[in-house]
N, C-alpha and C positions, 0 to 999 in steps of 0.2 A: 274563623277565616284564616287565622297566620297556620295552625294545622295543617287546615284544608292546602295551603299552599307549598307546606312544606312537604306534604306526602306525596304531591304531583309533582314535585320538582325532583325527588330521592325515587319516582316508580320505575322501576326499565323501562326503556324505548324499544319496542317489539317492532317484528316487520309492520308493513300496513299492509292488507288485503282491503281490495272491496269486496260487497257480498257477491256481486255480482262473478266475480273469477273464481270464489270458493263453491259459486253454488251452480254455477253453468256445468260442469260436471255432470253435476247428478240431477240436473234436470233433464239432459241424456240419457242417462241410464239410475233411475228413482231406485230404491230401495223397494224390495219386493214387500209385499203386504203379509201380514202378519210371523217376516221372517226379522230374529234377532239382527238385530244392525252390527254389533261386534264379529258375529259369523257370519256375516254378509262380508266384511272388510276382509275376512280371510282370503274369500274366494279370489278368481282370478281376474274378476272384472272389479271388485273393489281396492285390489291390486293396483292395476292399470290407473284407477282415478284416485289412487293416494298418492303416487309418484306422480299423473298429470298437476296435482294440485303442489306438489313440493318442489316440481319444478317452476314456478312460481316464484321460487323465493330469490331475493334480489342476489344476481350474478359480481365477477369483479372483484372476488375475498384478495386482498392483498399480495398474499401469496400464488395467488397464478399467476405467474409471469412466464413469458415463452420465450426461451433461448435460443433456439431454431430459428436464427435469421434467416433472411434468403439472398442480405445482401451483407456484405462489407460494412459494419460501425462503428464510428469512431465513437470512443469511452469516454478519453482520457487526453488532453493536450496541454502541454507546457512550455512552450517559444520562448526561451529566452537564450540564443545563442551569442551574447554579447557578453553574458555574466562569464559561461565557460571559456568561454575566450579568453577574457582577461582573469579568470584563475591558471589554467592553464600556462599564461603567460611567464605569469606570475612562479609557479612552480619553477620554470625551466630556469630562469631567472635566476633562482636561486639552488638549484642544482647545481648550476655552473659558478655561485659564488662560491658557496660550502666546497667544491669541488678544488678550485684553486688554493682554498684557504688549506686543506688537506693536502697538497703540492707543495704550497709554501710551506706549512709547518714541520713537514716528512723530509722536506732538500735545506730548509734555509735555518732553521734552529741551532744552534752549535753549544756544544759546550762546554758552558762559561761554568767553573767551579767556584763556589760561594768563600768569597777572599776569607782567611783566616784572623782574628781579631781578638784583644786581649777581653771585649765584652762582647762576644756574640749575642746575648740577650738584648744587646742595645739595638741591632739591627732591626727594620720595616722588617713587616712578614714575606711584602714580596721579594725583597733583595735574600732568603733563605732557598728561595726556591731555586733551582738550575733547570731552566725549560728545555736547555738542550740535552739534558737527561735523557736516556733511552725510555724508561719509563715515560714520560711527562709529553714529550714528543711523541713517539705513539699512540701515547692514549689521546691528544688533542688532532692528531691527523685523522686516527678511529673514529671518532666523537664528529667531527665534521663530514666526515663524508657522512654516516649515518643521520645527523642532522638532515645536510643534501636530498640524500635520495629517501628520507623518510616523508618531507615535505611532498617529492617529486611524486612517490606511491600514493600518499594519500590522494593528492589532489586528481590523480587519473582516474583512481578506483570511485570517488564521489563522481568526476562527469560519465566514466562507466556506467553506472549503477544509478545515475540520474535517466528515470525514464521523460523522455521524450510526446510518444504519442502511445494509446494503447488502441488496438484497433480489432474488436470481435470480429473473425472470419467467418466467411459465409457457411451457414449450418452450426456455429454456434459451438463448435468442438472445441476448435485451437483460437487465440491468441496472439497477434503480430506486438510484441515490445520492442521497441525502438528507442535507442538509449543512444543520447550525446558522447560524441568520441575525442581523443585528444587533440586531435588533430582537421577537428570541423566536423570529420563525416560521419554519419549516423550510423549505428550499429543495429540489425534487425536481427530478429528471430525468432520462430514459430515456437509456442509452447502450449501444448494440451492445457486447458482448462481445468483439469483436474489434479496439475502437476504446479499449481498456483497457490500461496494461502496468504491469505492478508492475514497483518498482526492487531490490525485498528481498524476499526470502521470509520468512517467516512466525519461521521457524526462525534465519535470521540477523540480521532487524532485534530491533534491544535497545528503544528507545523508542517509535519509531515507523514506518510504513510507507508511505513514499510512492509513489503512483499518479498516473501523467501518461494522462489523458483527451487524443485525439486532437483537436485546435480549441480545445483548453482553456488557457490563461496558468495557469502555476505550475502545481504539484502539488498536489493531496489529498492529503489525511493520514487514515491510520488510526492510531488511539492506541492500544497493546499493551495497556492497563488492560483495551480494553474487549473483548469474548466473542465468539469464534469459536464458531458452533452447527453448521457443518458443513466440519470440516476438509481435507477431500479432496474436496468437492465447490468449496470457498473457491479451494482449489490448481490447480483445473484449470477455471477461469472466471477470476476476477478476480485471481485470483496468479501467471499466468504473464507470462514478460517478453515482450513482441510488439515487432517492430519497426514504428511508426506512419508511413506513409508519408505 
């Protein structure tokens, strides 16, 4: 009995036919009398009712999917223009601190020459230094603004490159990406399907999903938070990995 159980549970699951679909065929057209049935199948009527019978077989294999919309669909949405905001903010913020601080350190530093003493070793390390130094001065006015406007780059080029909506145009060709902008407003733009390649699937990426746009610097992000509205249609457009020539 535990055999008998085991071998039915490890045997393939094959299609099901009834007899009825497999043999309605050839009850229309019977197998002629005393010809080989092998050289029957050859001919063109057993033709005809080996494909009527095969087509039969259950429709829907995974991979048919039809990309040929006929309308406008959305993919891909992620709404959250409150974050970008207050990064945004945030940057300019400190643009303009790093900014001053480079002002002040560049006009207001003077200098002070490290007084002379019968044990200079006894001096703090910082009372050795002279900030009003050409050196020392320069390189802390350099240092901040780079500070500045490194913070200011990054945080524009993340809401850049933060997509927004992704939206398959009708007939399934191109691509509308829609990326959050510095300053509120969205940035659009048509991109061939073909000129797309996702670096993660959907399935493996944990955080986020980066997309390298053909002519494009860096990568797009999709951010996992936000709603996938058509899964399999998402998979076989703008989720597959192309090589961008």
């Amino acid at each position: 009995m535990i055999l008998r159980l085991l071998t039915s549970s490890i045997r393939p699951r094959l299609p099901s036919f009834t007899a009825g679909t497999l043999l309605s065929p050839l009850r229309l057209a019977p197998v002629p009398t005393g010809s080989n049935p092998i050289s029957w199948f050859s001919t063109t009527t057993g033709r005809q009712l080996a494909a009527q019978v095969g087509s039969k077989s259950p429709p829907g294999r995974i991979y048919d999917v039809s990309t040929n919309v006929v309308k406008d669909v959305m993919l891909f949405k992620y709404d959250n223009p409150k974050f970008f905001r207050m990064l945004n903010i945030f940057a300019i913020s400190q643009f303009l601190f790093w900014g001053y601080l480079t002002h002040f350190a560049y006009t207001t530093l003077k200098d002070a020459p490290v007084p002379e003493t019968e044990h200079p070793e006894e001096l703090a390390w910082y009372q050795k230094i002279n900030l009003g130094e050409n050196k020392y001065r320069n390189g802390i006015a350099i240092m901040s603004f780079f500070i500045g406007y490194g913070i200011l780059f990054a945080s524009w080029m993340f809401t850049l490159r933060s997509v927004r909506f992704l939206i398959l145009r009708k007939g399934g060709a191109q691509v509308s990406v829609v990326t959050y902008g510095p300053f509120g407003r969205n940035r659009i733009m048509d991109v061939p399907v073909r000129c797309i390649s996702a670096q993660e699937s959907r399935e493996a990426a944990r955080v986020t999903i980066p997309i390298k746009i053909k002519d494009r610097s860096f990568f797009y992000v999709l951010d996992k938070r936000g709603e996938f509205f058509n899964n399999r249609l998402y998979d076989y457009t703008v989720g597959m990995r192309r090589k961008l020539d």
